[in-house]
C-alpha positions as CSV (number, residue, x, y, z in Angstrom):
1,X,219.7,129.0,43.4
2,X,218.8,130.1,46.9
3,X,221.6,131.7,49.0
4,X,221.5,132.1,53.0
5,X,222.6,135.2,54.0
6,X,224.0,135.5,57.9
7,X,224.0,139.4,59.0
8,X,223.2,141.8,62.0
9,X,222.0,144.8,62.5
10,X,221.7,148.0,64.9
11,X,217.7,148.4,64.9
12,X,217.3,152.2,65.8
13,X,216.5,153.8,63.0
14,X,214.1,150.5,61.8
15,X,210.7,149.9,62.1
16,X,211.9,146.1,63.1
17,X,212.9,143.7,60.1
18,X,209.9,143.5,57.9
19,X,208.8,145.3,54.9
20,X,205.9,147.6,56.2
21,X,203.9,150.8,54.8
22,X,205.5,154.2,55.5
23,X,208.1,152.9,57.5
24,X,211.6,152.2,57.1
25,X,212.6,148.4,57.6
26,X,216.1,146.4,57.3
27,X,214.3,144.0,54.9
28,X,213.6,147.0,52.7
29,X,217.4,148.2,53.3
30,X,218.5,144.7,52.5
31,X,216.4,144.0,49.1
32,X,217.1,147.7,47.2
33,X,221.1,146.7,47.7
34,X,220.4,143.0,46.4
35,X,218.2,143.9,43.7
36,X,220.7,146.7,42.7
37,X,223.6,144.6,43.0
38,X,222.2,141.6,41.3
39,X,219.7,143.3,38.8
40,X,216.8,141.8,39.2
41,X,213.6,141.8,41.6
42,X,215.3,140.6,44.6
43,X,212.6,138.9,48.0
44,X,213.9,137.6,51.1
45,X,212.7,135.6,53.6
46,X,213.9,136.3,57.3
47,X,214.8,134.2,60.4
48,X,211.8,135.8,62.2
49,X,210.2,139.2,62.8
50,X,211.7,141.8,64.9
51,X,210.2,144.5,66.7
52,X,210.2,148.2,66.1
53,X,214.0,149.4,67.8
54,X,215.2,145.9,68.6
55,X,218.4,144.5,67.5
56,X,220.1,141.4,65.7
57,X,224.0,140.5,66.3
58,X,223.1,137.3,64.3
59,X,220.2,136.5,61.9
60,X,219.6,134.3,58.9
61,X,217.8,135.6,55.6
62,X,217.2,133.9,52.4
63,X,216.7,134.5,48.8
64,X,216.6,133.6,45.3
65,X,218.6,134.8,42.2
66,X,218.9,133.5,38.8
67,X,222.2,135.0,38.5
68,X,225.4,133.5,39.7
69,X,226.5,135.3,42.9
70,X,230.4,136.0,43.1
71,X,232.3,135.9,46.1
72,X,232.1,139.7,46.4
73,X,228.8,140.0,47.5
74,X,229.4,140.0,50.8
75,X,231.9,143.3,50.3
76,X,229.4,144.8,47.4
77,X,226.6,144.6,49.6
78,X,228.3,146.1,53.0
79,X,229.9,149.2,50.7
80,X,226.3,149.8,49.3
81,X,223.9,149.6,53.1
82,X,223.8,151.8,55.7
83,X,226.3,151.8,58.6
84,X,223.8,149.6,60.6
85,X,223.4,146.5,58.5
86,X,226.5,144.4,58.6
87,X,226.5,141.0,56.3
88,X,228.7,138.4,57.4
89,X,228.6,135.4,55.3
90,X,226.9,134.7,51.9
91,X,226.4,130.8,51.3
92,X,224.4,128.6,49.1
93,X,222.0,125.7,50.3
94,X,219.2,123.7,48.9
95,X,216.4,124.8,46.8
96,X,213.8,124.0,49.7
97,X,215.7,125.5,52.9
98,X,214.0,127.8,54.7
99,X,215.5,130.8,56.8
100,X,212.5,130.6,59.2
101,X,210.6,127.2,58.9
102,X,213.8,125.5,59.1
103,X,215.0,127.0,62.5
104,X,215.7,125.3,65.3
105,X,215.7,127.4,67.9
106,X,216.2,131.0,68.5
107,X,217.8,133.1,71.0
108,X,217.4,136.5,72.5
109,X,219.2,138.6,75.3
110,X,217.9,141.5,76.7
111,X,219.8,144.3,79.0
112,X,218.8,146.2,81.7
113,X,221.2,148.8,83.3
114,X,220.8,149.4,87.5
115,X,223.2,152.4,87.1
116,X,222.6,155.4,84.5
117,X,224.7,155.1,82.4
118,X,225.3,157.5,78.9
119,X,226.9,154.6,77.2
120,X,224.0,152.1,77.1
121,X,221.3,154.9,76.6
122,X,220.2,152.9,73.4
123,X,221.1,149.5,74.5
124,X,219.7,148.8,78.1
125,X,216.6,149.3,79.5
126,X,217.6,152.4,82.1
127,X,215.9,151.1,85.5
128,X,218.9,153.1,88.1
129,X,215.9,154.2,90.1
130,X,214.8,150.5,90.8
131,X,216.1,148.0,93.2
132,X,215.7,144.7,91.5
133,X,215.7,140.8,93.5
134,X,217.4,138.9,90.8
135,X,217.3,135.6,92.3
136,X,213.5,136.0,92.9
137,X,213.7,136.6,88.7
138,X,215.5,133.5,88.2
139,X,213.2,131.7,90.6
140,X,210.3,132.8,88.4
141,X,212.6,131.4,85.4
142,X,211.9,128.4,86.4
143,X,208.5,128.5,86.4
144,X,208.4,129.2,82.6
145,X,209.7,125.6,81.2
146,X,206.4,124.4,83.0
147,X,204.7,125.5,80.4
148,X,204.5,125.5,76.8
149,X,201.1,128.0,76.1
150,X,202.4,131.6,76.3
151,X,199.4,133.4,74.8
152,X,199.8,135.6,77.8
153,X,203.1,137.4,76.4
154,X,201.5,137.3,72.8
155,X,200.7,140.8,71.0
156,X,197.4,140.4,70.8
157,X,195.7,140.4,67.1
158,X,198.1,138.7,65.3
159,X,198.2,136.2,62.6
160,X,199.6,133.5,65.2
161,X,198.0,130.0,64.1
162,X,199.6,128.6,67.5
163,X,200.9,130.1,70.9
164,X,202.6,127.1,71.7
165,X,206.4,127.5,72.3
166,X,209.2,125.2,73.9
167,X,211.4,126.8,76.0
168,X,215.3,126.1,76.3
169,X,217.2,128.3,78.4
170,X,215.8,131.0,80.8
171,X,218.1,132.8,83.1
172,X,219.1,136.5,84.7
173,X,222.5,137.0,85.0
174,X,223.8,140.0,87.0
175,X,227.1,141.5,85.6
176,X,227.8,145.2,87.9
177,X,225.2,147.4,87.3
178,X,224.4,145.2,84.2
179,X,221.3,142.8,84.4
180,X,221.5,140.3,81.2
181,X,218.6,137.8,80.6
182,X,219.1,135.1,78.0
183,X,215.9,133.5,76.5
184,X,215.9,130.8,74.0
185,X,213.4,128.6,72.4
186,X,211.7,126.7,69.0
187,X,210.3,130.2,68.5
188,X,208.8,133.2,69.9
189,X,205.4,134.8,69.8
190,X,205.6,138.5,68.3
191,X,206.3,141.1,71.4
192,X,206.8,137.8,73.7
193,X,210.3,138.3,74.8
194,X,209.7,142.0,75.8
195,X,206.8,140.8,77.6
196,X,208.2,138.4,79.9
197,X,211.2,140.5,80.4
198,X,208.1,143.8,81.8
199,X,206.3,140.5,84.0
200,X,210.6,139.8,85.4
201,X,210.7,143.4,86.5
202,X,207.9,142.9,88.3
203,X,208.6,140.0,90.4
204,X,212.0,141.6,90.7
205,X,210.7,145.1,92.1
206,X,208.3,143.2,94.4
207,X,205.2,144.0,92.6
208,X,204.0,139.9,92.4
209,X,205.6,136.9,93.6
210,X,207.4,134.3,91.9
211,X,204.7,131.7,92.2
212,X,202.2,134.3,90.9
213,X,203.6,134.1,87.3
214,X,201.6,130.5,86.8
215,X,198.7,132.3,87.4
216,X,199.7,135.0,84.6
217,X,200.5,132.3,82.5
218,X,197.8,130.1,83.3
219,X,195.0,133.1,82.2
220,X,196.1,132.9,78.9
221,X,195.5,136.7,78.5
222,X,197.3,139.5,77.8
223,X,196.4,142.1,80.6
224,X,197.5,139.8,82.8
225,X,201.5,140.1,82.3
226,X,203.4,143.2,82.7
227,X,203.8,146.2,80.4
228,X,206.5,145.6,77.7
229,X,210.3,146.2,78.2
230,X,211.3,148.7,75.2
231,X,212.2,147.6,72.2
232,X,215.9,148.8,72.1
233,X,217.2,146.7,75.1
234,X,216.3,143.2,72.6
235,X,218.8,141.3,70.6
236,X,218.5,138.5,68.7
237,X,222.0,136.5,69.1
238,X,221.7,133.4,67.4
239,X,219.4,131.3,65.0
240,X,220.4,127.4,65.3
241,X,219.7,125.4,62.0
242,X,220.8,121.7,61.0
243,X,223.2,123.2,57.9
């Protein structure tokens, strides 16, 4: 049977969510406890990919098992990861559902504090020696749904068969000294979210205009955006499916 798992996770100590070399991952975390638990050669299949540091208050995995899974899965498996990994729900669906061809849409928020502040040292993206022009960031919002090629926030030399995305929802949202932008879309390109968020700060600082972000988008390249935000102001929130 194949089982959905819903669960989230602080990303700090993680080299991002998938199994890599020599480095620590939460898919990794997530299939010793399974395999353990269950006792038997446990694989699963995540929503998406998340970058080294970044974080997930709600993402979808999915795996196999020939064994019946009791309702204390959920508990086994939270008193057997680290403090970090949080499952929330265990459910069964069809044979051929898919945790990430079967998405919908995703969505990301990303935080940048205008204050320095201790408590969001590994949260927020620390830019107190910045003055920002939000509403020139949302006016460059805008601009994104014009378009649905974003090879210019793309990591480059990936596996990527397309860089065509559809955006949803773009928008900066000024809370205090907290700056929040929400992002969602079909799906993102690996690094893509970090990488508009580094092009924002520049339009927000002053550095290019609004208007200037077609042109970024429009080279289809790389070097043209901004640097990337870091990883650990990034959280995936949701993952929409058709259950």
């Amino acid at each position: 049977m194949r089982y959905f798992i819903e669960f989230s996770y602080n990303g700090k100590n993680y080299f991002g969510y998938q199994i890599q070399p020599d480095a620590i991952s939460v898919q990794e975390e997530l299939e010793k406890a399974l395999s353990t638990i269950l006792r038997e050669d446990i694989k699963t299949t995540g929503a998406g990919r998340t970058d080294t540091g970044v974080h997930a208050k709600k993402i979808f995995a999915h795996f196999d098992t020939e064994n019946p899974v009791s309702d204390q899965l959920t508990h086994r498996l939270n008193s057997f990861l680290p403090p970090d990994i949080s499952i929330k729900r265990i459910f069964p669906v069809r044979d051929d559902f898919h945790a990430r061809f079967d998405a919908t849409y995703r969505t990301y928020e990303y935080y940048i504090s205008l204050e320095k502040n201790p408590f969001t040292q590994e949260s927020a993206w620390q830019l107190w020696r910045r003055s920002l022009d939000v509403s020139k960031m949302n006016e460059a919002c805008k601009i994104l749904f014009e378009y649905e090629d974003f090879t210019s926030f793309a990591k480059l030399k990936t596996d990527n068969k397309t860089n065509i995305c559809k955006m949803y929802k773009a928008e900066w949202e000024q809370n205090g000294s907290e700056l929040k932008f929400t992002v969602s879309a079909n799906r993102f390109l690996r690094n893509m979210v970090r990488a508009i968020v580094g092009t924002m700060v520049e339009i927000g600082a002053g550095k290019i205009q609004p208007e200037e972000l077609r042109r970024v988008i429009e080279d289809k390249n790389r070097n043209a955006a901004g640097t990337s935000a870091p990883g650990h102001g990034l959280f995936l929130v949701d993952v929409g499916y058709e259950f």
